[in-house]
C-alpha angles and dihedrals in degrees: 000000000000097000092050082046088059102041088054094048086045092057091044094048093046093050095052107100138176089259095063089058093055094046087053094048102043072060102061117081120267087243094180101050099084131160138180086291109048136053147170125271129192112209118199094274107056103261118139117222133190111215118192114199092201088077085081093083090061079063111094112218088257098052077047099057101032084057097048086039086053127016113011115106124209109289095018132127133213088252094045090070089060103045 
């Protein structure tokens, strides 16, 4: 079993490669780069996320208005929701 353990590790080891890293991070948010529309935001767990309030204007009216009919609480945004 070990010695399966330890082949396995090994592939794995050996296939990782540099590229892999830079692929994952051009895929984190830039979390340091904010503006007047977006800010930081701190879940319960711990997470921090970085909402843009510019993402709204993705929304169509009807997605708008179906979200404030149905989900949005008093003092939320759209992109509350998401975050």
């Amino acid at each position: 079993m070990n010695k399966i353990l330890s082949q396995a590790i090994k592939k794995a080891v050996s296939e990782y490669s540099s590229n892999n890293v830079e692929i994952i991070k051009e895929k984190r948010p830039d979390l340091f780069s904010l503006s007047d529309q977006t800010e930081l935001f701190q879940n319960s767990k711990g997470i921090t996320i970085k909402i843009d309030r510019t993402r709204d204007s993705n929304l169509t009216d009807f997605g708008k208005a179906t979200l404030s009919d149905r989900y949005l609480g008093a003092n939320e945004s759209f992109q509350d929701l998401f975050a």
